[in-house]
ZADO-1210 file (C-alpha; in nm, 4 decimals, padded with zeros to 6 digits):
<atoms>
<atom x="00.3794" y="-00.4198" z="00.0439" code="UNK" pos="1"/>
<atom x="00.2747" y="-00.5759" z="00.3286" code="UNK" pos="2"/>
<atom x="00.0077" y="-00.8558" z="00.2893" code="UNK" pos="3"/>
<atom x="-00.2054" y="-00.8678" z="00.5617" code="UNK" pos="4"/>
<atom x="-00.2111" y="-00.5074" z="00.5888" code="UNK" pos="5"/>
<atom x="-00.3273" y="-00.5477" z="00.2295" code="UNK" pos="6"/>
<atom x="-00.6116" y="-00.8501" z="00.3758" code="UNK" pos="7"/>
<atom x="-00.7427" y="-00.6384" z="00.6032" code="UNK" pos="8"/>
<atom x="-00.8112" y="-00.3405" z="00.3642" code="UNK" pos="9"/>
<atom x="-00.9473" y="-00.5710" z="00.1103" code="UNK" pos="10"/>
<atom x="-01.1620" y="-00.7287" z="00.3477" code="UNK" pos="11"/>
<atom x="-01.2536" y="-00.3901" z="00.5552" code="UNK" pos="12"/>
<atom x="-01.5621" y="-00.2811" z="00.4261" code="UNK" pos="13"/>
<atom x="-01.7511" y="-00.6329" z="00.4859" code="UNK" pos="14"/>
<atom x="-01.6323" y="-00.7281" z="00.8809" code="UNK" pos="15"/>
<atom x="-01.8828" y="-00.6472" z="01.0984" code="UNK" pos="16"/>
<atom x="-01.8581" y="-00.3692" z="01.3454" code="UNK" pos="17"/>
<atom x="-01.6683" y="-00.5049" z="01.6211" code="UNK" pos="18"/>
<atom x="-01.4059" y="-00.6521" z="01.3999" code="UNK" pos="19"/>
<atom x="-01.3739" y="-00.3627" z="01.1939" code="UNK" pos="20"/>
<atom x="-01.2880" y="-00.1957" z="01.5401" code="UNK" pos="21"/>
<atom x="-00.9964" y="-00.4689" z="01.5409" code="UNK" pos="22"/>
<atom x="-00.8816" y="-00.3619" z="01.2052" code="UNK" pos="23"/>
<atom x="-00.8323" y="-00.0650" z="01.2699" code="UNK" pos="24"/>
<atom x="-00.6258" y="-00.1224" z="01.5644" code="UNK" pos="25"/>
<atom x="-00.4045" y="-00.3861" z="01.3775" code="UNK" pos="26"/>
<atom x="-00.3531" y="-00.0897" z="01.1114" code="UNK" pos="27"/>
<atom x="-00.2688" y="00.1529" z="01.3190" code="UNK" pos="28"/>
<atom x="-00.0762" y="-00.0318" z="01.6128" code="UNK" pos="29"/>
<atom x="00.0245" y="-00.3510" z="01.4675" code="UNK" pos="30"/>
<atom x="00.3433" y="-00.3100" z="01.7020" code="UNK" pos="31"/>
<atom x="00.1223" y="-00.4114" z="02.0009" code="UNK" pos="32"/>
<atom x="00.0572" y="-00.7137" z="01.8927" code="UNK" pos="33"/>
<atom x="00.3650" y="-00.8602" z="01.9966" code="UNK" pos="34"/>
<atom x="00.3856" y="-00.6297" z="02.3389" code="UNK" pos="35"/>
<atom x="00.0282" y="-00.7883" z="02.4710" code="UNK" pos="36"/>
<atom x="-00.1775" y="-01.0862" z="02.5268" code="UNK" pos="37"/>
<atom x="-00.4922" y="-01.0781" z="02.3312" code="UNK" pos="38"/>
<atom x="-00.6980" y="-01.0134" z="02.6978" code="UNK" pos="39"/>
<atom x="-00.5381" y="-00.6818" z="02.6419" code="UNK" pos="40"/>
<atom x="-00.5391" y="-00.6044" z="02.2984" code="UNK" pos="41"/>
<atom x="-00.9381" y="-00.6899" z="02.3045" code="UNK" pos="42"/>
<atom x="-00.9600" y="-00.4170" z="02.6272" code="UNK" pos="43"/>
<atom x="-00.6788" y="-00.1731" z="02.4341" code="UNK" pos="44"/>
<atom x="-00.9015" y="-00.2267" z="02.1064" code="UNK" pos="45"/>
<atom x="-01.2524" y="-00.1652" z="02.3193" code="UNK" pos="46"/>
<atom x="-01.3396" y="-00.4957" z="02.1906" code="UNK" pos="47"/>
<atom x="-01.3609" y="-00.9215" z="02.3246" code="UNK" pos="48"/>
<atom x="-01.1291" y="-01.1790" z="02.2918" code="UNK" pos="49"/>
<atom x="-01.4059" y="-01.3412" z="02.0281" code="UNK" pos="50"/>
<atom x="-01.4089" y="-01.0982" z="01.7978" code="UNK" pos="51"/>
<atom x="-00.9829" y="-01.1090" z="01.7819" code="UNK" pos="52"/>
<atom x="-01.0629" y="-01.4193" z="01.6561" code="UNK" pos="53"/>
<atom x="-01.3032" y="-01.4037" z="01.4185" code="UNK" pos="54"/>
<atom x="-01.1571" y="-01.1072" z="01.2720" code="UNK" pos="55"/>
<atom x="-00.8077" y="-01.2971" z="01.2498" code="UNK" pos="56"/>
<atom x="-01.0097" y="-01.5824" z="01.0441" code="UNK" pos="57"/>
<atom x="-01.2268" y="-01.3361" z="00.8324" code="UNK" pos="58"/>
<atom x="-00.8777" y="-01.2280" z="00.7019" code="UNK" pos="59"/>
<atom x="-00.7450" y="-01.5869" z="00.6654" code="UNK" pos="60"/>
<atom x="-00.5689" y="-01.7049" z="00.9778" code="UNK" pos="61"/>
<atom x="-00.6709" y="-01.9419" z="01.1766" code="UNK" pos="62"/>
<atom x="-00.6139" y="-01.7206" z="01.4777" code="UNK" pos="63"/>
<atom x="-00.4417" y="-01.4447" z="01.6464" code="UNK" pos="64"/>
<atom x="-00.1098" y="-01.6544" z="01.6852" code="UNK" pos="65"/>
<atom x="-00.1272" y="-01.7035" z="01.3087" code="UNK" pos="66"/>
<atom x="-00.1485" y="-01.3368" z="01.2428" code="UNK" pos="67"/>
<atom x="00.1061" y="-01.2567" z="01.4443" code="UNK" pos="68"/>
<atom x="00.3457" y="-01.5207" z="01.2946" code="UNK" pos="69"/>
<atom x="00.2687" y="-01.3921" z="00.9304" code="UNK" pos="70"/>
<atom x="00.3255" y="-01.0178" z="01.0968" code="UNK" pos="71"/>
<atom x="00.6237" y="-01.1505" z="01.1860" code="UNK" pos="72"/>
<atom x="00.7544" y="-01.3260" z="00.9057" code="UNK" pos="73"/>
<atom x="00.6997" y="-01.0178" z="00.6704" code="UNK" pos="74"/>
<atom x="00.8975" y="-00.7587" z="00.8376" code="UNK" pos="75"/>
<atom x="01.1812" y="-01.0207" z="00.8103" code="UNK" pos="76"/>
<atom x="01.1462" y="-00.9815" z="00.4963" code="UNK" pos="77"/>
<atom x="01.1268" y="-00.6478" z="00.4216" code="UNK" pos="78"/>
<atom x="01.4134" y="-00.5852" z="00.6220" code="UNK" pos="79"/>
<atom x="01.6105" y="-00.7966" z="00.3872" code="UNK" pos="80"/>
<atom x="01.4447" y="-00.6179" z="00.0968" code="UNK" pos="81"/>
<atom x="01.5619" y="-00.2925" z="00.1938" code="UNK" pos="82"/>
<atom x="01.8705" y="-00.3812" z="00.2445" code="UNK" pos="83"/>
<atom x="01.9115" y="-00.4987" z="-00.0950" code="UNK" pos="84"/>
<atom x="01.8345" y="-00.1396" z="-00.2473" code="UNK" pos="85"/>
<atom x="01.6848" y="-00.0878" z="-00.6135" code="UNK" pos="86"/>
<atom x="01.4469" y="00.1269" z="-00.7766" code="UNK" pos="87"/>
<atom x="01.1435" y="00.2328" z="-00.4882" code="UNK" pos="88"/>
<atom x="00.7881" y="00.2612" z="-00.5311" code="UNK" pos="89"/>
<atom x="00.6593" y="00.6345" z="-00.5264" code="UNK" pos="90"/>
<atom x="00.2767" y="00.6271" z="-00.5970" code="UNK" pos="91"/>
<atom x="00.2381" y="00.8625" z="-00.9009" code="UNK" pos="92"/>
<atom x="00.0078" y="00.9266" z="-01.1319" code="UNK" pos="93"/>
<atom x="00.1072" y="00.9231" z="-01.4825" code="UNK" pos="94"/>
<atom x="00.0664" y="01.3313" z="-01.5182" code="UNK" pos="95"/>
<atom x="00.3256" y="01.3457" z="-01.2290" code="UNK" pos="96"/>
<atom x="00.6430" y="01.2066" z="-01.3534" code="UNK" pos="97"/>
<atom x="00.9567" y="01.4443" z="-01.4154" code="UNK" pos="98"/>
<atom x="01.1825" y="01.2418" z="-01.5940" code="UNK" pos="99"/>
<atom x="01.1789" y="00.8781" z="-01.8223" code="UNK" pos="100"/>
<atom x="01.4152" y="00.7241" z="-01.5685" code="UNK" pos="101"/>
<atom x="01.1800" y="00.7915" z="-01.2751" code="UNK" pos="102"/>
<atom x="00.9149" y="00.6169" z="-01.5211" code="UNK" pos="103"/>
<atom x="01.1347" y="00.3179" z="-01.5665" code="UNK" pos="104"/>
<atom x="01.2179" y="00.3116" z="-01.2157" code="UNK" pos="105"/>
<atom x="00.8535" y="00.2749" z="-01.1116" code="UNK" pos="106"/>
<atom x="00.7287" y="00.0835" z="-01.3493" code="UNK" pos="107"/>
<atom x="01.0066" y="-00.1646" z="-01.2781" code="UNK" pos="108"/>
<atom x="00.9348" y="-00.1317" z="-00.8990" code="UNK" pos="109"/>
<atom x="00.5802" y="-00.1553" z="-00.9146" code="UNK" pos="110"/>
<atom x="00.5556" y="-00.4581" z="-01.1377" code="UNK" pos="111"/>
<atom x="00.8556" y="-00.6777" z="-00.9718" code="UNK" pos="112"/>
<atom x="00.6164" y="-00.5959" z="-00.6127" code="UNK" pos="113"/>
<atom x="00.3229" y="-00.7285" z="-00.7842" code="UNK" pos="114"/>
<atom x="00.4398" y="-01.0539" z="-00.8479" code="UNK" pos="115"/>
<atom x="00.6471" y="-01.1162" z="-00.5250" code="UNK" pos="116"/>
<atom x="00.3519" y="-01.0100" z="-00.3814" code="UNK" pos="117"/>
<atom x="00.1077" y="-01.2597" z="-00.5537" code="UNK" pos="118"/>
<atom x="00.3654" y="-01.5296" z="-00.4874" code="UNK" pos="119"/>
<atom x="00.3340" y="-01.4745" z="-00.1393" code="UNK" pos="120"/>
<atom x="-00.0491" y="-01.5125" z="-00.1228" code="UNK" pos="121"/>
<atom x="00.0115" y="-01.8386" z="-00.3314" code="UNK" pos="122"/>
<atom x="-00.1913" y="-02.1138" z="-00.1615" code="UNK" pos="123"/>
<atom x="-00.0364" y="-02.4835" z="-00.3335" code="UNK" pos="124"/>
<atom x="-00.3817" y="-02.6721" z="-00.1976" code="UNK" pos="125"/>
<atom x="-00.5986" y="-02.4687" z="-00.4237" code="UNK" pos="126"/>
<atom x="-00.3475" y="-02.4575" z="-00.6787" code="UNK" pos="127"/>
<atom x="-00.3427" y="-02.8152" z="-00.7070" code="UNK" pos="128"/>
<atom x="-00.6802" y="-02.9083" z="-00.7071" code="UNK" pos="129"/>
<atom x="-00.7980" y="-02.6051" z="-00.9223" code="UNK" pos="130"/>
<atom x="-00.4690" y="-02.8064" z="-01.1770" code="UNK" pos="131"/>
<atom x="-00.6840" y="-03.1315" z="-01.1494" code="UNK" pos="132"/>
<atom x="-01.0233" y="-02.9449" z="-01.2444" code="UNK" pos="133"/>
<atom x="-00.9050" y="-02.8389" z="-01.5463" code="UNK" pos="134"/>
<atom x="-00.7152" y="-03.1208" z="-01.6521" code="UNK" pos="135"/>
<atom x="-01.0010" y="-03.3504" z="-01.6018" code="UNK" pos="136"/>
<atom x="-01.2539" y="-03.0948" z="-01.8082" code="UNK" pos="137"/>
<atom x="-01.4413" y="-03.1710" z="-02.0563" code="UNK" pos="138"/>
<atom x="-01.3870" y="-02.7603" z="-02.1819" code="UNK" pos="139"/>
<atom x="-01.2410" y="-02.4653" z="-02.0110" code="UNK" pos="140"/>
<atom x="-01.4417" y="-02.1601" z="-02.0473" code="UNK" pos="141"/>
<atom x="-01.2102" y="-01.8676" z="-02.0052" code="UNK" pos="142"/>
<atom x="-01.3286" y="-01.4917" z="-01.9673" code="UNK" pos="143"/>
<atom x="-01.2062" y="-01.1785" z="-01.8868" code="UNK" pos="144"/>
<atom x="-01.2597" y="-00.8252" z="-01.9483" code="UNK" pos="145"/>
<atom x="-01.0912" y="-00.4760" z="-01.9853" code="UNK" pos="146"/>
<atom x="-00.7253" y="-00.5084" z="-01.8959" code="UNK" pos="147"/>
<atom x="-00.7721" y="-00.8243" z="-01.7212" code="UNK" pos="148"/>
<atom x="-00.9279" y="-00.9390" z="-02.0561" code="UNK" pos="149"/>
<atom x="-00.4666" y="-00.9979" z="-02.1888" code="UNK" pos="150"/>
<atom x="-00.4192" y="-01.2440" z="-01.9506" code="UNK" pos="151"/>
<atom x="-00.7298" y="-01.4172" z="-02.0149" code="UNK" pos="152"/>
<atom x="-00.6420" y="-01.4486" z="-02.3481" code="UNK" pos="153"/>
<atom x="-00.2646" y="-01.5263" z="-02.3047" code="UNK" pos="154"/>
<atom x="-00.4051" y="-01.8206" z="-02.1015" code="UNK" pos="155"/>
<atom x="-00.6799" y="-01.9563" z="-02.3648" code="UNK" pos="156"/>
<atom x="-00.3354" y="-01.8973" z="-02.6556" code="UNK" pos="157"/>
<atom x="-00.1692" y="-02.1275" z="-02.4089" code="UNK" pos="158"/>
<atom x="-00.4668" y="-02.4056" z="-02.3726" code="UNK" pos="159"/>
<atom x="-00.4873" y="-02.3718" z="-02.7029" code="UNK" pos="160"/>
<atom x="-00.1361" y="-02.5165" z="-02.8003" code="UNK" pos="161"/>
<atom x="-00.1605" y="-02.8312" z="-02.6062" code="UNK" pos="162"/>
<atom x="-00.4879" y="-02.8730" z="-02.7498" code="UNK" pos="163"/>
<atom x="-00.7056" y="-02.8491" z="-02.4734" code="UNK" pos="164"/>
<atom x="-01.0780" y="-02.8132" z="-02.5258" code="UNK" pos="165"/>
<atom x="-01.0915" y="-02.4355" z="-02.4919" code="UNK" pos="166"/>
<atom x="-01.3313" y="-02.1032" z="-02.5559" code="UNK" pos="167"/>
<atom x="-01.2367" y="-01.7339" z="-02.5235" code="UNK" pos="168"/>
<atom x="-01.4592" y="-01.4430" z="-02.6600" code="UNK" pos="169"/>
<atom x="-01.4295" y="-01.0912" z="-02.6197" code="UNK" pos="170"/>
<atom x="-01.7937" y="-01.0220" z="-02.7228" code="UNK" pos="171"/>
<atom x="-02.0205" y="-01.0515" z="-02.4257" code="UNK" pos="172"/>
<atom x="-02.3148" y="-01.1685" z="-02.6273" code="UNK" pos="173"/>
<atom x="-02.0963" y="-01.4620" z="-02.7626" code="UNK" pos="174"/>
<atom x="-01.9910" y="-01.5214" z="-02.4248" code="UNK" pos="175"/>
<atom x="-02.3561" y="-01.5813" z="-02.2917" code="UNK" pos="176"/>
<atom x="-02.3948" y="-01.8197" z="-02.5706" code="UNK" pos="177"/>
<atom x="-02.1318" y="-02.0161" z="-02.4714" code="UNK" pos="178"/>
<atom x="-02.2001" y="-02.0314" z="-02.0980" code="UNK" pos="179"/>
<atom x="-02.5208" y="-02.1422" z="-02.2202" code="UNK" pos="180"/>
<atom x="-02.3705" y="-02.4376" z="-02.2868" code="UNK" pos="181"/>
<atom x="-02.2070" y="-02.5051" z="-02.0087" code="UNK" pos="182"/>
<atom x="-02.2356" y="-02.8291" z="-01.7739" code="UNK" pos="183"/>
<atom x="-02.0869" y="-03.0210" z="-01.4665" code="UNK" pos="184"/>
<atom x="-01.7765" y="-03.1032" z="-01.6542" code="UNK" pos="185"/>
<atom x="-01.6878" y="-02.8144" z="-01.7298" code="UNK" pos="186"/>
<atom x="-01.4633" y="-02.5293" z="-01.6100" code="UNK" pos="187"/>
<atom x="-01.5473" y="-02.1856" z="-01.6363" code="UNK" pos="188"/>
<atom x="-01.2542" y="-01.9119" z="-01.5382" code="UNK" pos="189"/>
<atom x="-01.2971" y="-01.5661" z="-01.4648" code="UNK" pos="190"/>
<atom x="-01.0112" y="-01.2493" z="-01.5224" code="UNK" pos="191"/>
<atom x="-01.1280" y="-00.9561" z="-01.3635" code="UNK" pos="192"/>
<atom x="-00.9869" y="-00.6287" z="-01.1914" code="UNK" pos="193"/>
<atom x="-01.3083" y="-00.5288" z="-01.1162" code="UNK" pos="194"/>
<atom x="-01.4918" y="-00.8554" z="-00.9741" code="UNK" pos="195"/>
<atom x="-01.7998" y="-00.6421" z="-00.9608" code="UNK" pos="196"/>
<atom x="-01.8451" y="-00.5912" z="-01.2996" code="UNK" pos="197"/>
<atom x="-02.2085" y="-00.6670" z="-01.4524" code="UNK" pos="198"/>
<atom x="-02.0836" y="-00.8461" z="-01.7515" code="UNK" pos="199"/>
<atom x="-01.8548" y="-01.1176" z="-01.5558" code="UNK" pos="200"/>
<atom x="-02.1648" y="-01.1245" z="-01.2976" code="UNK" pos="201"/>
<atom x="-02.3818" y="-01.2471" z="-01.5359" code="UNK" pos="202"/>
<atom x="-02.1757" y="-01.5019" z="-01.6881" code="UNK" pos="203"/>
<atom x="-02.0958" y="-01.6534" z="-01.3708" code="UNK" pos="204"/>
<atom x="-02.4242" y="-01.6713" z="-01.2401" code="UNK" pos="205"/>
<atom x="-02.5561" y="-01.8714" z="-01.5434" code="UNK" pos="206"/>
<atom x="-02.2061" y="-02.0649" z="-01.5329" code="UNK" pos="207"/>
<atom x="-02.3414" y="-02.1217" z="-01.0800" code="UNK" pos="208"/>
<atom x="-02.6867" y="-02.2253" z="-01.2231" code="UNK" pos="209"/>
<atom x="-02.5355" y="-02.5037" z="-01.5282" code="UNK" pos="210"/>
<atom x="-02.3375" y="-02.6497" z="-01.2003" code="UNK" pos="211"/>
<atom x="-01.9949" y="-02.5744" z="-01.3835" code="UNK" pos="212"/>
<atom x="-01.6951" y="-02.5774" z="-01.1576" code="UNK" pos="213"/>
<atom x="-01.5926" y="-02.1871" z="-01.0842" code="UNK" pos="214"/>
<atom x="-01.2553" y="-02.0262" z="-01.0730" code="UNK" pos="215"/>
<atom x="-01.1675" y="-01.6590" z="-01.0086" code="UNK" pos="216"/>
<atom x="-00.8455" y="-01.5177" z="-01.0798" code="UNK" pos="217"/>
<atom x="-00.9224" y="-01.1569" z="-00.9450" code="UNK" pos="218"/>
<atom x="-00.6973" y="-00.9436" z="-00.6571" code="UNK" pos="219"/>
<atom x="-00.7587" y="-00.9735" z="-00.2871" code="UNK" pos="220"/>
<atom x="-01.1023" y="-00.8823" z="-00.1425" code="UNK" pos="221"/>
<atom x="-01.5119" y="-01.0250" z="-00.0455" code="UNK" pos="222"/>
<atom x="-01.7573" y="-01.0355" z="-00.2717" code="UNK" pos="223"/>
<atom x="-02.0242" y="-01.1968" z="-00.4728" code="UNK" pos="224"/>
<atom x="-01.7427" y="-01.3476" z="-00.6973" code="UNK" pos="225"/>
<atom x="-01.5002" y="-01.5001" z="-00.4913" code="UNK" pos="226"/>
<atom x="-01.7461" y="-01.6016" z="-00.1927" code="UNK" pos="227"/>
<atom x="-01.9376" y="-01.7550" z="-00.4963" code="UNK" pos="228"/>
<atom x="-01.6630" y="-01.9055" z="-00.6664" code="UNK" pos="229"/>
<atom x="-01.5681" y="-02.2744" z="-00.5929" code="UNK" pos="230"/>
<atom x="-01.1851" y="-02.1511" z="-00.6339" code="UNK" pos="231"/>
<atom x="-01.0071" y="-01.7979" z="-00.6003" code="UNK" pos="232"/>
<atom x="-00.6707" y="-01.7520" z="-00.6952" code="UNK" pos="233"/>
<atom x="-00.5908" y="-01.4186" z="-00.5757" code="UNK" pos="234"/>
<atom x="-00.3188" y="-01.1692" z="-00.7562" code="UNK" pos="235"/>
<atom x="-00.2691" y="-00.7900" z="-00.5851" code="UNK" pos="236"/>
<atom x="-00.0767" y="-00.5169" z="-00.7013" code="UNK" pos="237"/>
<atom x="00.1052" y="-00.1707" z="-00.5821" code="UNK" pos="238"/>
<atom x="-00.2265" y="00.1039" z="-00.6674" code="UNK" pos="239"/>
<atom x="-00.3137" y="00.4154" z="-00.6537" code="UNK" pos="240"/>
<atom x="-00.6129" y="00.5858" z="-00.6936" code="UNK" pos="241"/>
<atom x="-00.6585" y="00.7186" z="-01.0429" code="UNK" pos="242"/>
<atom x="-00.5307" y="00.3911" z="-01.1688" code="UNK" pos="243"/>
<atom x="-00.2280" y="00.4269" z="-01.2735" code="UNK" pos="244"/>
<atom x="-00.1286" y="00.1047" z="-01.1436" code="UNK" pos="245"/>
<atom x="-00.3010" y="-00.1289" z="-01.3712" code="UNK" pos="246"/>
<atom x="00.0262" y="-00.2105" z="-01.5727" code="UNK" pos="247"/>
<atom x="00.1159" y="-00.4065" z="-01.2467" code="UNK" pos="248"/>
<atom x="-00.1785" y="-00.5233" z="-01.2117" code="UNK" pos="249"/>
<atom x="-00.1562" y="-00.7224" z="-01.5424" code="UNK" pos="250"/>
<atom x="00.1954" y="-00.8839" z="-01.4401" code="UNK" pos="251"/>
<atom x="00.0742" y="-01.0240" z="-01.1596" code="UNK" pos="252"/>
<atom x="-00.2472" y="-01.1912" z="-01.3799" code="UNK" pos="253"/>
<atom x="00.0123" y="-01.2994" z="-01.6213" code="UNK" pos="254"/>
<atom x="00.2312" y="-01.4414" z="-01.3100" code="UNK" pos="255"/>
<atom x="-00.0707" y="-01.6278" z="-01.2624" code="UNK" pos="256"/>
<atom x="-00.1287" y="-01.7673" z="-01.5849" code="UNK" pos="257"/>
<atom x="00.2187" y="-01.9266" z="-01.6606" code="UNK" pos="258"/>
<atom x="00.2343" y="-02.0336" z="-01.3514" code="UNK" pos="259"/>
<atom x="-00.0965" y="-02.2074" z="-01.4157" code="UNK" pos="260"/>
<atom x="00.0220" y="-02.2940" z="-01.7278" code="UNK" pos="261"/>
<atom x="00.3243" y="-02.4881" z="-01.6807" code="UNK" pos="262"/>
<atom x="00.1595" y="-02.6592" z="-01.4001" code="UNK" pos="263"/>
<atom x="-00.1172" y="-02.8105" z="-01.6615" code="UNK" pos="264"/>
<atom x="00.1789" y="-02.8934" z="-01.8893" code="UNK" pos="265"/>
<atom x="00.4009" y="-03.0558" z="-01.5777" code="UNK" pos="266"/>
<atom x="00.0724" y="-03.2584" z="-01.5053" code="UNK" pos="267"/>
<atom x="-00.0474" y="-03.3798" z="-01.8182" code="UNK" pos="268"/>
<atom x="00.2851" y="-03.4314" z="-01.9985" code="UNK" pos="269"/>
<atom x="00.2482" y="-03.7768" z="-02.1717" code="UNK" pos="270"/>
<atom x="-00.0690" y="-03.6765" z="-02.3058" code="UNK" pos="271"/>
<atom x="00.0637" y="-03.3316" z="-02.4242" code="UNK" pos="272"/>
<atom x="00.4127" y="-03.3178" z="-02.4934" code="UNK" pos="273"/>
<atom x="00.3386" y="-03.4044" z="-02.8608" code="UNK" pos="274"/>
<atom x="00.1424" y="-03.1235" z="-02.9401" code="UNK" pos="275"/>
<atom x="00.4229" y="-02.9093" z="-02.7667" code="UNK" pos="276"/>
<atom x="00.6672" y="-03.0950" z="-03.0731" code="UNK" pos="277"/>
<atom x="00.4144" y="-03.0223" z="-03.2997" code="UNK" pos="278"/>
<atom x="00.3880" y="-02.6082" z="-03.2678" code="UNK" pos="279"/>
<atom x="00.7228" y="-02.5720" z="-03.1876" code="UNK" pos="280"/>
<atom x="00.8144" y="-02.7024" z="-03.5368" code="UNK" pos="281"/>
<atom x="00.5332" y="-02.5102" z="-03.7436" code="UNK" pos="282"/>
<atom x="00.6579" y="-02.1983" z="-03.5741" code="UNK" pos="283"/>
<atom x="01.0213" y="-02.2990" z="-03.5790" code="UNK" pos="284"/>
<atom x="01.0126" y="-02.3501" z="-03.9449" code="UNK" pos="285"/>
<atom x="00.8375" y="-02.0726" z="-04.0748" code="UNK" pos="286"/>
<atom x="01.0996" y="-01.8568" z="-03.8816" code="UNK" pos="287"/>
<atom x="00.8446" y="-01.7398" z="-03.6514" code="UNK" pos="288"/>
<atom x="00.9682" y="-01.8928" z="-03.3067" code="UNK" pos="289"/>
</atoms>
């Protein structure tokens, strides 16, 4: 999958006119970009110079030269990924399979792309500081709903053991007591496929109005969420229309989430490594770990 053909579709429906005219020339003749000078690819594109640029930003580059390089960089890398063979992605829906091994085969090929994928949009600045916030909380608020709603729980399990001040609920009226509750010190985080969804809106508009630090873990894309959100860690997966892609979807949250994980851990160690002793050996001696 390439990634900032997968920025610009995410990002598509907001840009305003003249840079959706841009995005629709990168999509369709990304090849030019290396064969002309952006004086030409605005008069090729029926567009200006200025809105090349802003429409290179919108999509998270600093500019046209930065696009290009990340253009660049990725069909390095596919080339080497090809090369390499293994099981390819064929965008199915479930009803269309004709054998288990072609199952296995995608399922395998669709969830390995979701995390490479999500590594690649991995951003360390955010990651650090978003590592800090919840360090430094007084309590994590963690919610998530439909599928998105495993990882959020795998992550509040994981709080949990190094005894971290932490709340997950799956009932959405317990959840808006909670939030309630909420203040400057704390940290609310948000799992969603769907960062639309009326439920999560809610929450994080009361979470916006207690002055609780924000963080999104939700795929690539603009909206009231993420622009809202003080920090977005973004996941993306392989998709197809009916769906039938959400078991990738949910690696690349739980990519997210141990990778968050461990990173708390690596951070706070002297303060937590104890409690790490301390489940290990309930679990290891009632044969359970």
């Amino acid at each position: 999958m390439n990634i900032v053909s997968e920025k610009i579709k995410s990002c598509y429906d907001n840009l305003p006119a003249a840079e959706r005219m841009v995005a629709d020339f990168v999509l369709e003749r990304k090849d030019d970009l290396f064969q002309y000078p952006i004086k030409e690819l605005a008069r090729l594109s029926g567009t200006t110079q200025a809105a090349w640029t802003r429409f290179a930003q919108a999509i998270g580059y600093s500019g046209l030269k930065e696009l290009k390089n990340a253009y660049y960089s990725e069909a390095n890398v596919s080339l080497q990924q090809a090369d390499k063979g293994g099981p390819k992605i064929a965008f199915k829906d479930v009803n269309e399979y004709t054998s288990l091994q072609s199952i296995a085969d995608n399922i395998c090929a669709t969830s390995v792309q979701a995390i490479q994928t999500t590594y690649r949009l991995f951003d360390t600045g955010t990651f650090s500081e978003v590592v800090t916030r919840i360090v430094s909380a007084r309590q994590i608020q963690v919610f998530g709903v439909g599928t998105a709603g495993v990882a959020a729980y795998d992550f509040y399990c994981k709080l949990l053991r190094i005894h971290y001040n932490v709340v997950f609920n799956q009932d959405h009226h317990m959840n808006m007591m909670t939030v309630s509750q909420i203040g400057p010190d704390d940290v609310a985080i948000f799992f969603v496929d769907n960062a639309k969804n009326k439920e999560i809106m809610q929450i994080f508009n009361i979470a916006k109005e207690k002055e609780a630090v924000t963080l999104a873990v939700t795929k690539l894309g603009n909206n009231p969420l993420t622009t809202g959100c003080d920090y977005v860690l973004f996941t993306t997966s392989p998709e197809i229309d009916k769906k039938s892609g959400v078991t990738s979807s949910r690696f690349a949250q739980l990519f997210m989430v141990d990778t968050l994980y461990t990173a708390i851990a690596n951070r706070d160690y002297d303060n937590i490594r104890g409690y790490l002793h301390d489940s290990y050996e309930v679990f290891h001696e009632s044969g359970r770990e």
